[in-house]
Each structure stands twice: as C-alpha cells, then as structure tokens.
C-alpha positions as CSV (number, residue, x, y, z in Angstrom):
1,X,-39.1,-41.3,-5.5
2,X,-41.5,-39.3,-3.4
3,X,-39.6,-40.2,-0.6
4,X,-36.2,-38.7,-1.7
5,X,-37.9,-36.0,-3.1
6,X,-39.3,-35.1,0.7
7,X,-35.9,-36.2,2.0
8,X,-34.7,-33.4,-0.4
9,X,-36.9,-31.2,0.6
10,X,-36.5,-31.5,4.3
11,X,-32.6,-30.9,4.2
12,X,-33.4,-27.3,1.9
13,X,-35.8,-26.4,4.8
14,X,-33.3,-27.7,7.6
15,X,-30.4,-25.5,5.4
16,X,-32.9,-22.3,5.6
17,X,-33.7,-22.8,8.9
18,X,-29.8,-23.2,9.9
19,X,-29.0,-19.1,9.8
20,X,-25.0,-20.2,10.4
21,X,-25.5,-22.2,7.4
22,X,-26.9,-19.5,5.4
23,X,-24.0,-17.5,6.1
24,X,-21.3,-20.3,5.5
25,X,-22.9,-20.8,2.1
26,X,-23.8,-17.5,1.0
27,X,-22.1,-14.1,3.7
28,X,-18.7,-16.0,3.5
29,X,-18.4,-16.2,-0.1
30,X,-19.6,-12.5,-1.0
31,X,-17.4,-10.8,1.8
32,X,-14.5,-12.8,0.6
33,X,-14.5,-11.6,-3.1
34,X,-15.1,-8.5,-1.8
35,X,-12.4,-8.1,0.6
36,X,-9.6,-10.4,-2.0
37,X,-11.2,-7.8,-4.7
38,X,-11.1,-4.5,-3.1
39,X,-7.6,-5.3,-0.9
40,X,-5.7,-7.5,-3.3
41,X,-4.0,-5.2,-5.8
42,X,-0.6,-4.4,-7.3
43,X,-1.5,-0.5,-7.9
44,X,-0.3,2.2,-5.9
45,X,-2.8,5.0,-5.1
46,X,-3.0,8.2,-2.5
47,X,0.6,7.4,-1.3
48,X,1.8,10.3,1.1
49,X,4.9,11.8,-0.3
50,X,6.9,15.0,0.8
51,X,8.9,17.7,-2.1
52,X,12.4,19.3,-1.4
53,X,12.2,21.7,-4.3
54,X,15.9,23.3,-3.6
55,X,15.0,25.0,-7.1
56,X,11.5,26.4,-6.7
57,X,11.7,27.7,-10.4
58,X,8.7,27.0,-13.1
59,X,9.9,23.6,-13.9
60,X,10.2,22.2,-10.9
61,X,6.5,23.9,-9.8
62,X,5.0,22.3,-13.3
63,X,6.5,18.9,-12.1
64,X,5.3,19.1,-9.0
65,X,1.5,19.8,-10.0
66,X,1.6,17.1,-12.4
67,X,2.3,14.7,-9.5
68,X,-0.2,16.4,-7.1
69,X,-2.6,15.8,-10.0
70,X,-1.9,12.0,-10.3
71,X,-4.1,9.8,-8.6
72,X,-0.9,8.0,-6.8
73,X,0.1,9.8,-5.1
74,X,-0.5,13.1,-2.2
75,X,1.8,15.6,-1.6
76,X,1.3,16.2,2.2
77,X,4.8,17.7,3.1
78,X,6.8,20.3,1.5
79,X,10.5,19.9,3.9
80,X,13.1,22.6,3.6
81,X,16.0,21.3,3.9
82,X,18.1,17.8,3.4
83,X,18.0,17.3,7.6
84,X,14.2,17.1,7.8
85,X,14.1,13.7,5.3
86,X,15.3,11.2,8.1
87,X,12.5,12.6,10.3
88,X,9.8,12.2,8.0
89,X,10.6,8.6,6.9
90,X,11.1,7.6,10.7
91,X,7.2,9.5,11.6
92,X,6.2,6.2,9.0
93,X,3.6,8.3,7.1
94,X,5.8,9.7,3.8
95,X,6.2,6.8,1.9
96,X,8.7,8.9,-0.4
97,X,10.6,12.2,-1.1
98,X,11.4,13.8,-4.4
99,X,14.6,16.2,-4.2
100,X,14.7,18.7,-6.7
101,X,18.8,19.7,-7.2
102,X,19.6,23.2,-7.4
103,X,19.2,25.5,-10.0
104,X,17.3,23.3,-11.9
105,X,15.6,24.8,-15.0
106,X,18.3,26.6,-15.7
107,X,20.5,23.0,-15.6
108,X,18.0,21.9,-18.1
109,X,18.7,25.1,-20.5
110,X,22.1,25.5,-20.0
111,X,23.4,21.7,-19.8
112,X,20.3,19.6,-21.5
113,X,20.2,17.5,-17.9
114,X,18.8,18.1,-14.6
115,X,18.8,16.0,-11.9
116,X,15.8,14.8,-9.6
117,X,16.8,12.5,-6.2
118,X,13.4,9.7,-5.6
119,X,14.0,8.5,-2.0
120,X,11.6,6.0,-1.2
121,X,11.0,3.9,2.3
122,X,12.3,0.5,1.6
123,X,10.8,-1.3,4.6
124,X,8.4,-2.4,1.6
125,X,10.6,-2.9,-1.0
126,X,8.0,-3.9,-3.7
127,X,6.1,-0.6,-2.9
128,X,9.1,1.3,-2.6
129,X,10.2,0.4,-6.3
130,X,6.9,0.5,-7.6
131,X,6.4,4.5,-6.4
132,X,9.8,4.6,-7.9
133,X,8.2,3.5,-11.0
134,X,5.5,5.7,-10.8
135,X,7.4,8.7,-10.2
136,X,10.0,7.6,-12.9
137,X,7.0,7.9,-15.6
138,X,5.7,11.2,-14.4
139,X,9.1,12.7,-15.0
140,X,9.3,10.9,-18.5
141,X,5.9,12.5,-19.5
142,X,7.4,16.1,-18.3
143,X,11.1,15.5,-20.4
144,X,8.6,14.9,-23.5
145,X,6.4,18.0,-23.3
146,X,10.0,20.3,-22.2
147,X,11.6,18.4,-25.6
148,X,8.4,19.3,-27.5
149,X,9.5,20.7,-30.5
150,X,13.1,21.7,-29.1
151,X,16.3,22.3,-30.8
152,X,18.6,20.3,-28.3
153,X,17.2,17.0,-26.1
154,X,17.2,17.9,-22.9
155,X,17.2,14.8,-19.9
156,X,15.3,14.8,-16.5
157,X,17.5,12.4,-15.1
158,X,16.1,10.5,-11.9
159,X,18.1,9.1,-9.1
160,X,16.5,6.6,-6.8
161,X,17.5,6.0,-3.6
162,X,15.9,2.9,-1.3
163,X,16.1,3.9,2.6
164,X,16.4,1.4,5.1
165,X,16.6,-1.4,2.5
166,X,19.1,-0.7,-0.2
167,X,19.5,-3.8,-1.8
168,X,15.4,-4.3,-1.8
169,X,15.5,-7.5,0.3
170,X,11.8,-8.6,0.4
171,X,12.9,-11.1,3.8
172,X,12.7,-7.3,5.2
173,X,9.0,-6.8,4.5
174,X,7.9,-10.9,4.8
175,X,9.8,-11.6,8.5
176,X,8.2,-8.4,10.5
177,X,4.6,-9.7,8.6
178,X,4.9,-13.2,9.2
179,X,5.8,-12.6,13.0
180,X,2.8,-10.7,13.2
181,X,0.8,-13.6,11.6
182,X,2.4,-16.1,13.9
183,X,1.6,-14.9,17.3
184,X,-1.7,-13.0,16.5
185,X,-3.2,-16.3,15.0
186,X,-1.3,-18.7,17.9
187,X,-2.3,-16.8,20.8
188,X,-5.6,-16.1,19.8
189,X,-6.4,-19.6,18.9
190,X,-4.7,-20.9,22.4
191,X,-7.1,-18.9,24.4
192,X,-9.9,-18.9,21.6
193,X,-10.9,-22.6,23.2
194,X,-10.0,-21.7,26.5
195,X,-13.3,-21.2,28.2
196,X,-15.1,-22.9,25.6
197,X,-13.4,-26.4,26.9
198,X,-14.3,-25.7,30.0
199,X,-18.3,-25.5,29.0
200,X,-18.2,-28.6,27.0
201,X,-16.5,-30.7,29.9
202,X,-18.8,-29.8,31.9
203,X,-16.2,-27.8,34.3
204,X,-17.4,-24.5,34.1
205,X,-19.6,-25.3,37.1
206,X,-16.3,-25.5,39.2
207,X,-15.1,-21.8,38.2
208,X,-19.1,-20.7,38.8
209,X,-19.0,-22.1,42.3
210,X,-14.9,-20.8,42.5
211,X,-14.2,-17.4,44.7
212,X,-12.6,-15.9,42.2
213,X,-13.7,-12.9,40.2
214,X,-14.3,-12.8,36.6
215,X,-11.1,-10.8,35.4
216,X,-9.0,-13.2,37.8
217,X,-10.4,-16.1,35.9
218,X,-9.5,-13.9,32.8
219,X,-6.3,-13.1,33.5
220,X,-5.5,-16.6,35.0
221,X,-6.3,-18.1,31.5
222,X,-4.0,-15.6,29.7
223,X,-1.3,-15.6,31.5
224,X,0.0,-19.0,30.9
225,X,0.1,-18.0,27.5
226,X,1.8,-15.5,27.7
227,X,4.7,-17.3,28.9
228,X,4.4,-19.2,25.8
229,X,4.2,-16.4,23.5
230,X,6.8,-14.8,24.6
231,X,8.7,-18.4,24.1
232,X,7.5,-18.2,20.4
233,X,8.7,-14.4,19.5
234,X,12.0,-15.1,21.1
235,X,12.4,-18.1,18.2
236,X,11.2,-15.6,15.8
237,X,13.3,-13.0,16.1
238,X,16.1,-14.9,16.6
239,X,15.6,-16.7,13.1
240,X,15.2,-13.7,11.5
241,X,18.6,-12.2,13.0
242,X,20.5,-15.4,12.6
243,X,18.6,-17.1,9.4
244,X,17.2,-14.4,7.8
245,X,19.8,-11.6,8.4
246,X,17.3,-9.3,8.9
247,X,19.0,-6.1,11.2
248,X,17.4,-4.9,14.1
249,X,18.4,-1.3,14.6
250,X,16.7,-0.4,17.4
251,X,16.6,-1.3,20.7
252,X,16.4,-5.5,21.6
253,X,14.5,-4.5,25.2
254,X,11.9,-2.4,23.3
255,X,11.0,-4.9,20.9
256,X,10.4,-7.5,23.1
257,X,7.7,-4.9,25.2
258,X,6.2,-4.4,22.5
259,X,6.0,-7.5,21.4
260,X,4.6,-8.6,24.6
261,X,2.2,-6.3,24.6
262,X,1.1,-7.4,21.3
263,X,0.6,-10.7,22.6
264,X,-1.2,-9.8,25.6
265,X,-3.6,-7.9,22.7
266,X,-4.0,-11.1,20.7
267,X,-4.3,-13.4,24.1
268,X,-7.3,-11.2,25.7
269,X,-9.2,-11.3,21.6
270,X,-8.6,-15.0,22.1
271,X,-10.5,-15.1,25.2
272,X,-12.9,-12.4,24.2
273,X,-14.0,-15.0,21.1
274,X,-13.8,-17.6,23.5
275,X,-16.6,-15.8,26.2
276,X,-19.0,-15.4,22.9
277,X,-18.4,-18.5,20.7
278,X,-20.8,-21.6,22.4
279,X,-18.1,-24.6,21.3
280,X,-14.5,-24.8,20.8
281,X,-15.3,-25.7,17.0
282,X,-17.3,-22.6,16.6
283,X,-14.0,-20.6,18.3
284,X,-11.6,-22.2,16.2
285,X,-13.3,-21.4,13.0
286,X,-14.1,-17.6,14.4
287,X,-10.4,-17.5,15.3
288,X,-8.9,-18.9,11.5
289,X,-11.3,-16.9,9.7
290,X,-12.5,-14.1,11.6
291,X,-8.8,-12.9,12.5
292,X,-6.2,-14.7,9.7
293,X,-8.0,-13.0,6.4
294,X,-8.3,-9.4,8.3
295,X,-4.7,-9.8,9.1
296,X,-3.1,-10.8,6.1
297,X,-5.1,-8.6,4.0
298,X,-5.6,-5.5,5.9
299,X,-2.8,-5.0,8.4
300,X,-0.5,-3.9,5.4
301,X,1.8,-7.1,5.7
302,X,1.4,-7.9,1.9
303,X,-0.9,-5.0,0.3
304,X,-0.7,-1.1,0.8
305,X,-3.5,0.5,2.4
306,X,-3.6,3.9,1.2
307,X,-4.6,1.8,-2.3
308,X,-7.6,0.3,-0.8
309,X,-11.2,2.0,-1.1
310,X,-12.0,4.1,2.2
311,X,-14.0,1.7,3.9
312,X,-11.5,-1.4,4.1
313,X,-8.8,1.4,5.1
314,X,-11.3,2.4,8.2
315,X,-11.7,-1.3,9.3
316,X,-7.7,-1.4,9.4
317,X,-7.3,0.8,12.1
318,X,-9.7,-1.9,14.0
319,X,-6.9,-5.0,13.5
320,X,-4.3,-5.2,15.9
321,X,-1.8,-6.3,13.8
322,X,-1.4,-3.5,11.6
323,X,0.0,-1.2,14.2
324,X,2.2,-3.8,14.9
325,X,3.8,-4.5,12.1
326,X,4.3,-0.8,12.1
327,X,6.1,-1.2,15.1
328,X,8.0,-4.3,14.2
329,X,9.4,-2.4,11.0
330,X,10.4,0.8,12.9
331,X,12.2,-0.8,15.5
332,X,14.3,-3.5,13.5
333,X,14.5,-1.7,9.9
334,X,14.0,2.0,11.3
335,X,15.9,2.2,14.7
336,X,13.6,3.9,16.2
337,X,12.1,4.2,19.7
338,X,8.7,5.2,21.8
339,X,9.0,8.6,20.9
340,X,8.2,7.6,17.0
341,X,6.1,4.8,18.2
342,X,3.7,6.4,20.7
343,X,0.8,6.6,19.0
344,X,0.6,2.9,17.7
345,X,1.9,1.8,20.9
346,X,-0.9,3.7,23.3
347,X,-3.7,1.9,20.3
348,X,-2.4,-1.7,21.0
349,X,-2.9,-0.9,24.9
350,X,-6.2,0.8,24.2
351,X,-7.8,-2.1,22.0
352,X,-5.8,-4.7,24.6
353,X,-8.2,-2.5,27.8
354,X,-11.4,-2.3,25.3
355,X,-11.1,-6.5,24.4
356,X,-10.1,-7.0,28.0
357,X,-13.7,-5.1,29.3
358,X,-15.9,-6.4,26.8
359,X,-14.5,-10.2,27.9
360,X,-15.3,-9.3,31.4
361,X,-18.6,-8.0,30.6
362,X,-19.5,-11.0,28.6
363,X,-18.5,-13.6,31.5
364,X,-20.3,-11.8,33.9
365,X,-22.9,-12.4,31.3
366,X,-22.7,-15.9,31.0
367,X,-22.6,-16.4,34.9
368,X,-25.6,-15.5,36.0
C-alpha cells in the first residue's frame, strides 16, 4: 500500500511539474466556459440601427428615444431620405432601419393607425427577425401608453421588411460561415505540421545546410497549398450555388481573390504555429483548438458580436475569419465590390504581412 501511495504521489508531482498539463486540466476548462458563456447567447444587444423619421412630429421623436434608451439597440445614423437605405446596409455596419411614414401623429389622431416600415439585413436571418422582434415590442409598449386612457384604440402598425434574404433562408448565413470554417481550419492544419515534420524526421538539417533563405522556405511550403485551397473553395462555392441555391450577386472573379487571399492568411498562421509548436502533435492540437473555437464563436458565423461583452468583441478584430465572412456575405448576398469591402480586405492583407514576419522571424530563430 505504501508503494501505490508513493506511485500516487509521484504522478501528482509529475502532473505539477508538467506546466502543459496544468493548463490542459485547469486554463482550458475555465477559458472555455468563459468564452461558450460570454459569446454564446440568443439576446440581441448594442445593434447599430439608422431612423428615417419622414414625420419628425412628437410621436415619432418619443418613439425614437424609447429605442435609443433600450439596451439593444444604438441609433448611430439618422438618413434623409429612402435612397440612402441601400447604402447603409451595403457599408455592413446598420444592422436595421426604422422608416417612419409621413404625417404620422396626425395618422394616429385622425385614422387610429399609423404605419412604421422595420427593414432589417437578412444576411443573418435569425438576427434579422429577432431585431424585428425587438423593435416590434418597443412599438407595442408605445401603442399602450398613446391608448392610455383614450376614447378610440389607436394601432402602431409595423411592417417588416428582410433585405437581401426575404424568405429568411438560414443556408444564407450557415454556407458563407461554414466556408470560412472549412478553409481556415484545412489550410492552417496542412501547413500547421509542415515544418514540424520536417524536425521530427530528422530533415530539417537538409533545409539548414539548403541555400535558400528563410521566407523562400516559407513561401515554398505555402504555396503548394495554396493550389489546394483554392481546389477546395472552388467545391464550396460551387455547392453552395448548385446545392444550396445560395445567389452570388457580386462579382465570381472577386470572390475568388478574396478568397485566395483568405487562404494565403490561414496558410502563413499554419506555418506561423508550425515555426513555434516543437511536434506535429503539439501543432495539431494548437491548430483545432487554438483557431476552431475563436472562429466559430467569435468571427460572427453563429453569434452576433455587438452582444458580446467588450473584451471578446476586441479579440474579434484579431481572427481572420470574421472579416471574411464579412466579405463572403457582401459579395454573394450583397453584390457588392472593393469599394464596400476595402477596409476588411486591406485587414486580411495586413494580418497575412504581420503572420508572414513573425514566421520569418521565428525561423531565423530556430536556425541559428
């Protein structure tokens, strides 16, 4: 018995020892309820929407304070006219638009009904009907209080609208997500191993005695991949035109840059695990769970992030595939080109640079 219990004890010291173990058995568990706690959630909050009061009377002004008062939502745009919607939903930020009719306080007196237009952007249809919702029950709340007391019942009516997804297809938010998934996860894990396997077969003594450079060594282990990739969007997108029916508005040619510059991101974060990780185990695992939670949790694919407490939204900006997606959407749901997409398309080629450095910093590293 003395025996087992110092066999016992050896393994707890040999488990405290292990700091990898440590953090298997105790980080990994607490960051994962945090993250599924904090990102996982049905609620709507701080959603940017824009007003078109066409009214601009004491109604419409009351109605509008209540929902700049509600915790769902932020009124960040106030548009003039009905041209100015299509802009605002193609710029990706307004999530909605509440259109106030003419006259409309004075439909409310004179004909007990006035009518208020919700247009929402669809490309997330279980967001788009839950701001619907949302919006819906503010405008209840207000018809009570006007009906307080009153002689004659008078009716907010609300008309919603779904751009770019009428019909609330959720293939249209689940196709441009999984895609991402797919060839984030697939390129990253091809190269993820990449230079590890050449430590543990005991040929990276040929590529330190080799002429070439470390970026050429780099960029010659990415760019079979890329090849690949590219094979493995072209399936994608051709399942999700012919399978899925899911439209793509915009331009074919643009889609696939992006899309191989996305992969050329996700290929040179492969690699950059690859330089630090020591075995093609330890890359693997850094790959699955280092890159699939963050991406399926924080890119947007599934959950909003304006709903998500400051710090996970900040960490966001950090993961590839949430501009992406953003990308993905605008192009095949949106129509729309580089000039809408500029911003999330000069962040993929800055983070593909900054991973592309810090890989050839970390070779260099390793070489000497």
């Amino acid at each position: 018995m003395k025996k087992f219990i110092g066999f016992v004890k050896k393994e707890f010291f040999h488990i405290y020892r292990d700091k990898r173990s440590l953090f298997i058995l105790f980080g990994m568990p607490i960051a994962q309820i945090l993250l599924f706690g904090f990102a996982i959630t049905n609620e709507i909050n701080h959603v940017d929407i824009a007003i078109l009061d066409q009214s601009n009377d004491v109604t419409t002004k009351e109605i509008i304070n209540n929902i700049a008062a509600s915790k769902h939502f932020n009124i960040v745009d106030v548009l003039q006219d009905e041209t100015a919607i299509e802009t605002v939903f193609k710029k990706g930020k307004i999530k909605a638009v509440l259109q106030f009719e003419n006259m409309f306080a004075k439909n409310i007196t004179k004909e007990a009904q006035a009518n208020v237009q919700i247009l929402t952007d669809a490309t997330d249809p279980n967001m788009a009907n839950t701001i619907s919702n949302y919006i819906t029950s503010i405008l209840k709340k207000q018809q009570q209080d006007i009906n307080n007391g009153a002689f004659t019942p008078y009716q907010i009516i609300p008309q919603s609208r779904m751009v770019y997804n009428a019909e609330l297809k959720s293939v249209y938010m689940f196709v441009p997500g999984v895609m991402t998934v797919i060839l984030m996860l697939v390129s990253a894990m091809m190269t993820s191993i990449s230079i590890t396997r050449e430590k543990e077969q005991g040929t990276m003594e040929i590529l330190l005695v080799s002429p070439l450079k470390p970026y050429q060594v780099i960029a010659g282990k990415v760019f079979p991949y890329i090849f690949l990739s590219v094979i493995n969007a072209m399936a994608i997108v051709l399942l999700s035109i012919f399978v899925f029916k899911v439209p793509v508005n915009g331009s074919l040619f643009f889609l696939a840059l992006e899309s191989v510059l996305f992969i050329i991101t996700s290929l040179v974060l492969g690699i950059l695990i690859s330089t630090i990780a020591a075995t093609q185990q330890t890359a693997m695992m850094i790959s699955l769970m280092g890159l699939m939670l963050p991406t399926i949790l924080l890119s947007g694919f599934i959950f909003p992030i304006s709903s998500m407490p400051l710090p996970l939204q900040a960490i966001s900006n950090i993961i590839p595939a949430k501009w992406f997606i953003v990308i993905v959407k605008g192009i095949m749901l949106k129509g729309i080109g580089l000039g809408f997409l500029l911003k999330e398309t000069l962040i993929l080629l800055a983070m593909t640079l900054i991973y592309l450095g810090i890989s050839v910093k970390k070779y260099k590293i390793r070489l000497e």
